[in-house]
Every structure is written in structure tokens, then in C-alpha cells.
C-alpha positions in Angstrom: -1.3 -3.2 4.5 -0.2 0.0 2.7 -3.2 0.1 -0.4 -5.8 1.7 2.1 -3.7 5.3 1.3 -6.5 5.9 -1.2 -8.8 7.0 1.4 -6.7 8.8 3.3 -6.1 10.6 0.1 -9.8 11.5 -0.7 -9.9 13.1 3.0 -6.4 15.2 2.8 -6.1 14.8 -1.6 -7.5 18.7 -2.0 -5.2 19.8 0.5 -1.8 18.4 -0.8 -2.6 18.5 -4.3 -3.2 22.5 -3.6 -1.0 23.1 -1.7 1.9 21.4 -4.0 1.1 23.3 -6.8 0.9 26.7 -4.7 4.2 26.0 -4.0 5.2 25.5 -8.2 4.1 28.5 -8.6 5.8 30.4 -5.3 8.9 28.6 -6.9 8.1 29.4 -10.8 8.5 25.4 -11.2 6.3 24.3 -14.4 2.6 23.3 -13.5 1.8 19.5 -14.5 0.5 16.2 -13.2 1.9 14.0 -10.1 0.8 11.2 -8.3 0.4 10.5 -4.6 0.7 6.8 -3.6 1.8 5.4 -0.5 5.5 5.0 -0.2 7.4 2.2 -0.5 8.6 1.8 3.4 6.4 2.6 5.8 9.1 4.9 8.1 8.6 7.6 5.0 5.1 8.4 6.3 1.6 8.0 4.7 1.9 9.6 1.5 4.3 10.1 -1.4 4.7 12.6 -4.7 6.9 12.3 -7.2 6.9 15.7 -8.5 10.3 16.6 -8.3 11.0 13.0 -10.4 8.9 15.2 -13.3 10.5 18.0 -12.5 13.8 17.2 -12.7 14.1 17.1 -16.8 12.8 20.5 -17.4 14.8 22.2 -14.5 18.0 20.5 -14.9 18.7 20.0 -11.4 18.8 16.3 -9.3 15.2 15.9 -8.2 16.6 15.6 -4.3 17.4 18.9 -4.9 14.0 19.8 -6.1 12.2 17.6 -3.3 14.1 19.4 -0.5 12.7 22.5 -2.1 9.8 22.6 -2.4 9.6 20.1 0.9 11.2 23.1 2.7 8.3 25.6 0.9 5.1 23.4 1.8 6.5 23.0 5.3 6.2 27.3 6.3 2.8 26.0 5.6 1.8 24.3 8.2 -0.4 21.7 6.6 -3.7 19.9 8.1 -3.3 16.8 9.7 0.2 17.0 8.2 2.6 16.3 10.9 6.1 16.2 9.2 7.4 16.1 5.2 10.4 14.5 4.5 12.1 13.7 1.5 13.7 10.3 0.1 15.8 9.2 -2.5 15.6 9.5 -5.3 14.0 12.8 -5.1 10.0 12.0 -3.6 8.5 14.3 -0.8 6.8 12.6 1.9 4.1 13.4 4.1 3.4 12.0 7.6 -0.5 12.0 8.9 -0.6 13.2 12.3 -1.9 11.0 15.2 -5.2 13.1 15.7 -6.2 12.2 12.3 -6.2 8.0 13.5 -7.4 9.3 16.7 -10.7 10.9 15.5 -11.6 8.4 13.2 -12.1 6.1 16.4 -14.7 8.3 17.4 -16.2 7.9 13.7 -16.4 4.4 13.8 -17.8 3.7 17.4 -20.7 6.6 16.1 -21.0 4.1 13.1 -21.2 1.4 14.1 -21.9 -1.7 11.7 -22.4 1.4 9.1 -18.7 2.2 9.7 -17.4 1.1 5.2 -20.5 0.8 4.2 -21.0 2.5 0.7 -24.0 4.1 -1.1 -22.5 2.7 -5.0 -25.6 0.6 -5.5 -28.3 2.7 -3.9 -31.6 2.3 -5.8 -29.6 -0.4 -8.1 -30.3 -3.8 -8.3 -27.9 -6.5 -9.0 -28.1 -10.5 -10.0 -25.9 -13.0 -8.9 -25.8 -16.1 -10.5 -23.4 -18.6 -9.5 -23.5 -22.4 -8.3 -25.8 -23.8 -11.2 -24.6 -27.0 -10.8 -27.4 -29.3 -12.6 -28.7 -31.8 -10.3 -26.8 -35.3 -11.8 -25.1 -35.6 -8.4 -23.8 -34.3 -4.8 -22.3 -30.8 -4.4 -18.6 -31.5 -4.7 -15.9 -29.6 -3.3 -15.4 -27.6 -6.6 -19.1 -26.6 -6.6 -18.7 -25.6 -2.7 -15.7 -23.0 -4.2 -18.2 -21.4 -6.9 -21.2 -21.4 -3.8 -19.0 -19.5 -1.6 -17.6 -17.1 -4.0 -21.2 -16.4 -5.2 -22.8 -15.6 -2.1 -19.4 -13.5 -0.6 -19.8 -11.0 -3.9 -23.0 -11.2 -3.4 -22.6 -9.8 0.3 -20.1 -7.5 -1.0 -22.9 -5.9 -3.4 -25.3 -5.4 -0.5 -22.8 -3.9 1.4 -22.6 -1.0 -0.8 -26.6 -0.8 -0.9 -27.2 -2.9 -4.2 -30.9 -5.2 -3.9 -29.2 -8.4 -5.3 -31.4 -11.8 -6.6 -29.1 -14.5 -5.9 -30.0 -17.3 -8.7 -29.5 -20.7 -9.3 -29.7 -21.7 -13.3 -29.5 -25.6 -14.2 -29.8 -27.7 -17.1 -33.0 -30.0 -16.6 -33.5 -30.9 -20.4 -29.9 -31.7 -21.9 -28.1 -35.0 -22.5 -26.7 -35.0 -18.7 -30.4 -35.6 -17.5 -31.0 -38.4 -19.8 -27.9 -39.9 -18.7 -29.1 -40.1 -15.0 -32.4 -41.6 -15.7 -30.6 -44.4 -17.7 -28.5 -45.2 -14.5 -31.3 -44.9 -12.0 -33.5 -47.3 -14.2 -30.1 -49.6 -14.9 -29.7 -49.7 -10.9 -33.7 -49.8 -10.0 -33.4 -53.3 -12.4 -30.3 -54.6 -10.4 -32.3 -54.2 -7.4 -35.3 -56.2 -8.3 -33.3 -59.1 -10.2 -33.6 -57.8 -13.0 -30.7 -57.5 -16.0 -30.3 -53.7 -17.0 -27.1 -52.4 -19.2 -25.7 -49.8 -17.6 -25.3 -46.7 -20.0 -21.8 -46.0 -21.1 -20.2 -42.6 -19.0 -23.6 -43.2 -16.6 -23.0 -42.1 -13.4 -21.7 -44.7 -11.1 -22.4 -43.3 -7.2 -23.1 -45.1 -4.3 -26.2 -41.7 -4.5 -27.8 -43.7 -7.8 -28.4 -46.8 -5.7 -30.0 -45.2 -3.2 -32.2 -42.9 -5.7 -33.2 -46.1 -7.1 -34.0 -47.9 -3.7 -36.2 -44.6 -3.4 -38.1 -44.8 -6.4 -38.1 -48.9 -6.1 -40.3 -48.1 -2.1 -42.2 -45.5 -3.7 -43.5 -47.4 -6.6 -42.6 -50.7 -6.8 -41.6 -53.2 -9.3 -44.3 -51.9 -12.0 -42.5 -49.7 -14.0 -40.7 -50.1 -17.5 -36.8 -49.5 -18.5 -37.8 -46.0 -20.3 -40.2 -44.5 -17.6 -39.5 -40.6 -17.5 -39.8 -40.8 -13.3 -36.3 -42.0 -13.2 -35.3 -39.1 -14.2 -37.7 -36.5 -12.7 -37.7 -38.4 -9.3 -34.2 -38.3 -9.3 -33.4 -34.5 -10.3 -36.2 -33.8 -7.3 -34.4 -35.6 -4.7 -30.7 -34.5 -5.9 -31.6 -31.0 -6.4 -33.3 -31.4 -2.5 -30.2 -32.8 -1.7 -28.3 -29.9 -3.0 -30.8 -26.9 -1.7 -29.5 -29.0 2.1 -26.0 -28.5 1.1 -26.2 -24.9 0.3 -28.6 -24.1 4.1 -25.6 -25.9 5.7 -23.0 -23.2 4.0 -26.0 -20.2 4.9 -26.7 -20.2 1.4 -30.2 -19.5 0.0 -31.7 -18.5 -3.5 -34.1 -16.0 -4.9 -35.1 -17.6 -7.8 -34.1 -21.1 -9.8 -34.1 -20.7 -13.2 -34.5 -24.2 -15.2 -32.9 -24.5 -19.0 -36.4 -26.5 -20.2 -38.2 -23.4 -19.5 -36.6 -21.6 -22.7 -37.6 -24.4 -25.1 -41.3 -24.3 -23.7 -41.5 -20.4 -23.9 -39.9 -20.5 -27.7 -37.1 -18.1 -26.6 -35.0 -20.8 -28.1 -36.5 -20.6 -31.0 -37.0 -17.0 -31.1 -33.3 -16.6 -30.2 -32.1 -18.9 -33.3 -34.1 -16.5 -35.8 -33.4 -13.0 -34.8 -29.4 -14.6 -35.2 -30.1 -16.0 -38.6 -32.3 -13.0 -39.6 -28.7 -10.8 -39.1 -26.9 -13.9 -41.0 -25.0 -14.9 -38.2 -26.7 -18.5 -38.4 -25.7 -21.4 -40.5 -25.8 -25.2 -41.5 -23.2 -27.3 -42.0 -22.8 -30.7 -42.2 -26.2 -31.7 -40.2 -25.3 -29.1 -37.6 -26.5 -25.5 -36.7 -23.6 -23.1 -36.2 -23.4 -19.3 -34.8 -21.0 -17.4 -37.1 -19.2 -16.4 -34.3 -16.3 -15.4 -36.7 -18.2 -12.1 -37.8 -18.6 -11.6 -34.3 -14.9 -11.3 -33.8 -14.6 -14.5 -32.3 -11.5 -16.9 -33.3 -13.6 -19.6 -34.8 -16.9 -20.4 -35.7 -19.5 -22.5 -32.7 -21.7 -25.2 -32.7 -25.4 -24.3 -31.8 -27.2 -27.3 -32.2 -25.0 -30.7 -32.9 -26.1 -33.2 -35.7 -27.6 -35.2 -33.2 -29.8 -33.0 -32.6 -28.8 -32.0 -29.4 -28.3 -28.4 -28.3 -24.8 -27.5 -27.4 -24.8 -25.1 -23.6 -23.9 -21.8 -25.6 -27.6 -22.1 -26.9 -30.0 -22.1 -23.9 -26.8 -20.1 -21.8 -27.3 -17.0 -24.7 -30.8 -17.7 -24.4 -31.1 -17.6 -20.4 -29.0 -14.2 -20.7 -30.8 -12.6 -23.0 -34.0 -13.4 -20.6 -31.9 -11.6 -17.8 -30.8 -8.5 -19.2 -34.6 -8.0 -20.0 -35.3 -7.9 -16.8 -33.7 -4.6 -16.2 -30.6 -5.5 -13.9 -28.1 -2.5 -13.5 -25.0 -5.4 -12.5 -25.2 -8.5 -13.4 -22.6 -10.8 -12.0 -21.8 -14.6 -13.3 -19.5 -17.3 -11.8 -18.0 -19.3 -13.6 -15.4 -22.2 -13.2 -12.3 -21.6 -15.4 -13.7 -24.1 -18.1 -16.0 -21.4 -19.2 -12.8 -19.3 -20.4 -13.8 -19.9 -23.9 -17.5 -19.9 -24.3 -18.5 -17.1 -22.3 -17.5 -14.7 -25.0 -19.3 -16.4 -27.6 -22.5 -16.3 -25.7 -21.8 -12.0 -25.1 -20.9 -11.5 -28.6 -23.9 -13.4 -29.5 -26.3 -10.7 -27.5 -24.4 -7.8 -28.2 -25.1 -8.8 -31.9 -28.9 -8.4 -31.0 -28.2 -5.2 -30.1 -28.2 -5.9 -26.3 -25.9 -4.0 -23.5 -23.6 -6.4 -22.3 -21.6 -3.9 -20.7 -23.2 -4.0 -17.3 -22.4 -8.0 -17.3 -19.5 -9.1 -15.0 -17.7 -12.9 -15.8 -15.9 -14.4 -12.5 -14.1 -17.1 -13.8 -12.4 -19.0 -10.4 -9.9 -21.9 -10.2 -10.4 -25.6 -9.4 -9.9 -27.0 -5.8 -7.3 -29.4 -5.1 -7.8 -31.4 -1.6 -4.6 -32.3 0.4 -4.8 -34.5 3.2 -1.5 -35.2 5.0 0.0 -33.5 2.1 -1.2 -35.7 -0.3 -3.8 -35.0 -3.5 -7.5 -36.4 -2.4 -8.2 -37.9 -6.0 -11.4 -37.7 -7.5 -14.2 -38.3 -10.2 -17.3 -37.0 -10.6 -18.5 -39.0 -13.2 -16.9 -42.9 -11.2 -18.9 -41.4 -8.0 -15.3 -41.3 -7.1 -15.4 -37.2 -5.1 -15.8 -35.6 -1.8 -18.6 -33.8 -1.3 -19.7 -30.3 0.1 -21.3 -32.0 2.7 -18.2 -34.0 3.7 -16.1 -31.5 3.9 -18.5 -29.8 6.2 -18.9 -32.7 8.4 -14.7 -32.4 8.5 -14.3 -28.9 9.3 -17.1 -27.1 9.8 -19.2 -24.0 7.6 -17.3 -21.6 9.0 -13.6 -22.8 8.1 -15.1 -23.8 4.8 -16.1 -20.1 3.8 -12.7 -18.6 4.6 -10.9 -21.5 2.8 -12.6 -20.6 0.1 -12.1 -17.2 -0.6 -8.8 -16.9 1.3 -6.6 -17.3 -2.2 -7.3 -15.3 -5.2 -10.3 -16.6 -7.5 -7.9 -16.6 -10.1 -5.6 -19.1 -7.9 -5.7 -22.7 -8.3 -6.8 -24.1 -4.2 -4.9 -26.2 -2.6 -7.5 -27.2 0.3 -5.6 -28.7 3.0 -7.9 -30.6 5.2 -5.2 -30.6 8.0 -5.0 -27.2 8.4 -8.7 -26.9 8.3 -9.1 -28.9 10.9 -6.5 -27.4 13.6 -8.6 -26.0 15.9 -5.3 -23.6 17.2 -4.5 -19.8 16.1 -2.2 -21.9 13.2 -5.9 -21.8 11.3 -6.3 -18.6 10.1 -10.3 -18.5 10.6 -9.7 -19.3 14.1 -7.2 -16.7 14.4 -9.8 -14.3 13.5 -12.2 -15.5 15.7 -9.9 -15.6 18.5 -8.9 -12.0 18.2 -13.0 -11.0 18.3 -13.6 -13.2 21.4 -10.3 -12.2 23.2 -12.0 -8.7 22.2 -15.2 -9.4 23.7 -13.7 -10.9 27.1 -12.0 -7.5 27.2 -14.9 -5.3 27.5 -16.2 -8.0 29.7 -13.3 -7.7 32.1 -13.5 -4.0 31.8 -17.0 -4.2 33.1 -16.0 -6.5 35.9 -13.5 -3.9 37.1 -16.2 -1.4 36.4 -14.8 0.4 33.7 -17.9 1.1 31.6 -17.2 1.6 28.7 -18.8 5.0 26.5 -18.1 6.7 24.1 -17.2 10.0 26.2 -13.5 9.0 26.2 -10.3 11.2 25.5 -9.1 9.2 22.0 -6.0 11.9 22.5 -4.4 9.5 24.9 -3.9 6.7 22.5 -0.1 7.8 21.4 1.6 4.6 21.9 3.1 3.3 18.5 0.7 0.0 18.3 -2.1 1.8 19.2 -1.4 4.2 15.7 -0.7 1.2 13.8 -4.1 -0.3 15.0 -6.0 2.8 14.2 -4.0 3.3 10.8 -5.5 -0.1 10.1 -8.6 0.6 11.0 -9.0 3.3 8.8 -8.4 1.8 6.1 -11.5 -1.0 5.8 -14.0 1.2 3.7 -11.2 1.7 1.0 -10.6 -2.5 1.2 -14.9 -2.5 0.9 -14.4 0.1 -1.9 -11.4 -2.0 -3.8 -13.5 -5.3 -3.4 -16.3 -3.7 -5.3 -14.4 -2.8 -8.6 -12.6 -5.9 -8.1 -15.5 -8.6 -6.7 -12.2 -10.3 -5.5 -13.5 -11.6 -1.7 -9.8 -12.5 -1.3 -9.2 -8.4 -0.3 -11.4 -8.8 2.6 -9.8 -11.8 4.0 -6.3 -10.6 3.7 -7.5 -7.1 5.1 -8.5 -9.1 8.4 -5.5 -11.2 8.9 -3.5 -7.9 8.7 -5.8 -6.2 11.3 -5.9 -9.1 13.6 -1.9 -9.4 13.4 -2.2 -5.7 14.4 -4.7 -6.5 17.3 -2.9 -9.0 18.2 0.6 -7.0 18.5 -1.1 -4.2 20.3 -2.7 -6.4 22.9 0.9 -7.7 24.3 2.5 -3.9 24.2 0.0 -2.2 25.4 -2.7 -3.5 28.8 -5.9 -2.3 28.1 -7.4 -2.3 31.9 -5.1 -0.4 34.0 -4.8 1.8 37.0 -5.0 4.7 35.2 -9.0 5.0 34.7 -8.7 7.6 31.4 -6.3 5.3 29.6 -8.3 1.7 30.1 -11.6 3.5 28.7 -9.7 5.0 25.4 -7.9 1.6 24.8 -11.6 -0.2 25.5 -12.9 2.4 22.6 -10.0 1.3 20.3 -11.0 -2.4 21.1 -14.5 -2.1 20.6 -13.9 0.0 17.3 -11.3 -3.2 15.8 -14.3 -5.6 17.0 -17.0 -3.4 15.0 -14.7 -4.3 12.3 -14.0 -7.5 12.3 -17.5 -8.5 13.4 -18.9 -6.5 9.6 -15.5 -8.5 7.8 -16.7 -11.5 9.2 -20.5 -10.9 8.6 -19.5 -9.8 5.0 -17.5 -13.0 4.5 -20.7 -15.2 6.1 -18.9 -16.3 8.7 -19.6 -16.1 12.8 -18.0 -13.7 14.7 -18.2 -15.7 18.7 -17.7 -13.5 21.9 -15.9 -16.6 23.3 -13.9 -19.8 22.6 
């Protein structure tokens, strides 16, 4: 994994960038800007400048040329933690980190501990997350269990760098949806006392309404009409129950739930449709209430409020955020599936219209799932009853497996979740393969204490020279960069790949190199190397919410 170069930069940056440009003006070479970047094989070194690239134009020589000199120049100056320069076609200077610069940083992360990558970013911030929201018409599915994970993960990620984050659930308890459900609990609570009952056309058809309604039929009886508002309230309680078990299985818990109805009782609806009109950015039209979403910027104008009546999402959703930024958030983080690609705007144009910051509001918009058994698409309908749900996939595989899969392909990545895979309980499963590597860690230091090598911290890191103990370390050094990428990015993915690569890396090192030998010195540096990549991977996987087990 070459992107962690960025934090080797901030460490040796001042260094190189002063010492290149002593060396322009040794040379008389015109001052400007260059890069350093990592280069693009790893046998050129750590770190790469493409000065004499710039250079070459206003000197009128090759830039191999001009790399070789000033290489030559920076070299008579013996830099820190600089081991060698080289130079590469077509004309960049490289520079090679020496080995005690990997080795000390062992030292730094056994004295760190689970601190080791943490960042101070959102010290004294505070952050909301707001991501599941699923309204409570049915089960968890797996598509909701993506958006869950995802949530929680960035959410992890922003207390990692010190942020105090409310995780929040927001769900519609008041639109058409909820009236829908009653209809089919009362049309099923009928069938099951004898009664005729037409079922609503798009009602929801799971084997989860029957039971509802066999609920509701032992809690009350046979005395109660076709329109009673219980089927609908006794439902949304005992799938929204349902769904709060779902979420415990995945260690998934909530600050605050935030219902839709709320913002009609308060009048923030109301209050919300005149400040809009009061700027001329409402309209009617044709029975319906319309934001002018066109002066906004927007491509086309939006239903509010249809002719029916009933409130289109974009309504209460502008509503709920304008109730959240007054709450004084510095971040506030939404996720979103990728169906929301074209309303979300609407709804931040709308606010930033009232004069609102929206600046401090980040969108995740994440791909659907696709389950594969045996290679084949799992097909599914919500709205038939027709779906896995989260909890069946957890029964299948497991929380653990169902967090990485998750997050282990970009959020922008459709998911192929393949069920076989999940379930191989080998190395072939790349959670397990994680997991392994910790535990095979952990039986390490055990063995180490069998043969009575202790291990502490007073150990000579200077002896760990063999070439997949650097790797290791190099790797190693990188996780607070891959924390500090994950931030800007909220991409969860970064993590998970970082792992594999360091794992691969544990992994490599542990058939080269023994760790408990004859020669005493040795075994205790290589136990401190081991006991720095488990520090590691234990905060990855804590980050990620998954376990990190000291055997399997």
C-alpha cells in the first residue's frame, strides 16, 4: 500500500523540501514548486520529486541530467533518516527512508498503545450521524443492513479522531406508507376471524403482517372495526421493536429517534412552508404546492405537497434538517441509498435559501446489495414480502462477517454479497483472514511466554533488519495516514483494504522470519514487532465493529 507516503512526508517534508531548494540555489537552478509523492515501484525508495521534470524547460537540458545533479548535490548532504537518493527515468530523484526510521516507530506504537492513529480533528466538536431510517413498514432487509453498517463504521471513524457523535435514527410515522400498513394488518386481522377484508392495492404482503395481526387479534380480540388507528400504531411498535433487535444483533445502538409526525405537531412544517413562500420560492399549481426549486439552481421545479393532499419526503426531510442544524452540530453526516441522488439537493438548496449553513453537511450516498448464492442472484421484493432479511443473513453468517462485507467495496460500488464466501469459515474469507492473523498473533506472545521470553518493551528494535520485518514496519506506519484519509473521505472501505494489506504483510513475515528463537535479543524484538501489528489490527477491527479473538 504505497498512499501512506503522506505521513512519512509530514515527518521528513521540512527536511527535503529545504534541502532541495538549498540545493537550487547552490546550483543557480530557478526556485519553484515540486511535488513529493510516492514513486511508482516500490524498489525506487519511499519518496519521489519531480523537480528536474520542471526544470528541464527553462534549463534546456534532459531532466536525467538535472536529477543526477542535483541528486549528486543533496547527497554531500547527508540527509536525516535519508539512507540513499537515486534517480529514475525520466528524470525524478528518489529518496530511500532508512531502516531506523521503521524501527523507532515500533517503539512509538507499543508506548501508544490503542492511541497509536488516533487524531485530535474533532476535539471539542460534535458530530451527527444519521443513517438507517428505515420507517417501520417491515423487517430490516439486507439493503437496510448495508446503510446500518456504513452508518455506524463512519460513525466510529468520527470518534476516532475525538468527535462526540449522536447516532440518529429518523423515520416516517405519518406518511402514506403507514397508512398502507394498517390497511394490511386490519385486511389480515379480518381473514383471521372469518371475516372478508379487501386487501389494499401495493399493501404489504409478508408472512410478518399475519403475525402482527395474530398479535393484535390475542391482545384484543374480535372487537375492533376495519378503520381502528391500533392497526397501525400496534404494528409500527412491534416492527420498529423488531428492528431496534436487528440493529443490537449488528452492535448497533441509537442516541436519539427522530419521528417525521413530530414536525407537523410542532408547526415547523408549517413554519418551514411560509418563510419559503415569504422569499417567493413557493407556489401552486394545479392543486399542488411546489418549491421553486428552479431559482434555487435546481434543474426543475419539486413537488411539496401533492394534490392529494399528501406531503411529498422533500417536505418533512427540509424540515427535519433544518431542526438539525439548529442544534448546533459542527459535522453533520447523512446516509443515503443511491435513490436519494436527486432529492438531496433540493432539500440543501431549500435551507441554504433560508439563509442556513449547509456547508458543514456531508451526503453518503451508497449502492444497492445484490445477494449471490451459489453464484446466482437471491431475488427479492420488499413490497411481495418477497426479501432476506438482516436478521437472516445474520443467522447465515454471523455479525462479524456481515460488517466487513459491508464496507469491504467502495460505498459508491454496487455489492455483490456472496453468501458462499461468507460462510467459508477458511483464510479464503477475508474477515477470517484477519482474525486469523490476530489470533496466530496472540498464540505468539503466548508461546513466547511459555519459553519464557517475556515480552517488554526494553528490546533492541535495531535488530529487526531482515527485509519482511521493514516491509511490516513500513506498513505499520502508515495506519494514522489511512485513519487520516478515511476522515476526509468517510469511505470505511480504506480501512478494510489497509488491513488486508497488513495482514498479507504479517502473514509473509511470519514464514521468513521465526519469531521465538535461540537467540534471546532477536525473539523479544520480533515479539515487539508482533505485538505492535496486533495493536493495530485489534483498533482496525474495533474501528470496523468487529471482534478481534486471541484464538480460533
Amino acid at each position: 500500500m504505497r498512499r501512506g507516503w503522506s505521513l512519512l512526508i509530514k515527518k521528513l517534508k521540512a527536511i527535503l523540501i529545504e534541502s532541495i531548494r538549498a540545493a537550487l540555489s547552490a546550483l543557480n537552478f530557478p526556485e519553484m514548486d515540486f511535488t513529493l509523492a510516492p514513486p511508482k515501484a516500490e524498489k525506487f525508495g519511499d519518496i519521489s520529486t519531480n523537480i528536474a521534470l520542471l526544470l528541464s524547460k527553462d534549463l534546456s537540458q534532459p531532466p536525467l541530467d538535472i536529477a543526477e545533479i542535483i541528486a549528486e548535490t543533496l547527497k554531500k548532504e547527508k540527509l536525516n533518516h535519508i539512507d540513499d537518493i537515486t534517480v529514475s527515468p525520466p528524470g525524478f530523484i528518489n529518496f530511500l527512508i532508512d531502516a531506523s526510521f521503521y524501527q523507532n516507530s515500533i517503539i512509538t506504537i507499543l508506548e501508544k498503545n490503542d492511541q497509536y492513529g488516533r487524531g485530535g480533528t474533532g476535539k471539542d466538536k460534535t458530530a451527527n450521524v444519521e443513517f438507517v431510517s428505515a420507517n417501520p413498514t417491515g423487517p430490516l432487509t439486507v439493503g437496510h443492513g448495508r446503510n446500518a453498517v456504513l452508518g455506524d463504521t463512519v460513525a466510529n471513524i468520527l470518534e476516532w479522531h475525538g468527535f462526540h457523535v449522536t447516532r440518529e435514527y429518523y423515520y416516517n410515522d405519518a406518511g402514506q406508507q403507514m397508512q398502507i400498513l394498517g390497511e394490511s394488518v386490519s385486511a389480515r386481522y379480518f381473514e383471521l376471524i372469518g371475516k372478508e377484508n379487501e386487501f389494499p392495492e401495493n399493501g404489504y404482503q409478508g408472512k410478518y403482517i399475519v403475525e402482527i395481526a395474530r398479535n393484535i387479534y390475542e391482545a384484543l380480540g374480535n372487537d375492533i372495526s376495519k378503520n381502528d388507528p391500533r392497526f397501525r400504531t400496534e404494528a409500527e411498535k412491534i416492527i420498529f421493536e423488531k428492528i431496534k433487535t436487528s440493529l443490537d444483533k449488528l452492535g448497533i445502538y441509537f442516541d436519539q429517534f427522530t419521528k417525521e409526525k413530530t414536525f407537523y405537531e410542532t408547526g415547523a412544517i408549517k413554519q418551514l412552508l411560509e418563510d419559503l413562500k415569504s422569499k417567493d420560492l413557493i407556489y401552486e399549481k394545479e392543486g399542488a404546492t411546489w418549491l421553486k426549486a428552479t431559482a434555487l439552481g435546481r434543474k426543475q421545479d419539486r413537488v411539496f405537497i401533492k394534490s392529494s393532499g399528501e406531503p411529498t419526503y422533500r417536505l418533512p426531510d427540509t424540515a427535519y434538517h433544518r431542526e438539525k442544524i439548529s442544534r448546533g452540530f459542527n459535522l453533520i453526516v447523512d446516509i443515503f441509498g443511491a435513490d436519494h441522488t436527486d432529492s438531496y439537493p433540493d432539500i440543501l438548496a431549500a435551507l441554504a435559501a433560508l439563509d442556513l449553513k449547509t456547508d458543514h453537511i456531508r451526503v453518503l450516498l451508497y449502492q444497492f446489495v445484490t445477494l449471490l448464492r451459489k453464484g446466482e442472484k437471491v431475488k427479492m421484493s420488499t413490497r411481495k414480502g418477497e426479501f432476506v432479511t438482516l436478521d437472516n443473513l445474520l443467522t447465515e453468517t454471523g455479525s462479524d462477517v456481515v460488517r466487513y462485507f459491508f464496507i469491504m467495496r467502495s460505498m459508491n460500488s454496487h455489492l455483490d454479497f456472496d453468501l458462499d464466501l461468507a460462510k467459508d469459515q477458511s483464510e479464503n474469507n477475508p474477515v477470517y483472514y484477519l482474525q486469523y492473523a490476530h489470533a496466530r498473533i496472540c498464540n505468539i506472545i503466548k508461546h513466547g511466554l511459555t519459553a519464557k521470553y517475556e515480552f517488554t518493551k526494553d528490546f533492541d528494535s535495531n535488530l529487526l533488519t531482515h527485509n519482511d520485518e521493514l516491509k511490516l514496519m513500513r506498513q505499520l506506519v502508515y495506519f494514522p495516514q489511512v485513519m487520516e484519509t478515511v476522515l476526509e473521505t468517510l469511505e470505511p472501505q480504506g480501512i478494510a483494504n489497509y488491513l488486508q494489506e497488513l495482514a498479507a504483510q504479517f502473514h509473509k513475515f511470519y514464514g521468513k522470519c521465526r519469531v521465538i528463537t535461540d537467540n534471546i535479543s532477536l525473539s523479544r524484538a520480533r515479539l515487539g514487532l508482533v505485538s505492535s501489528v496486533r495493536i493495530v489490527l485489534s483498533s482496525g477491527l474495533s474501528i470496523l465493529g468487529i471482534s478481534a479473538p486471541e484464538r480460533m
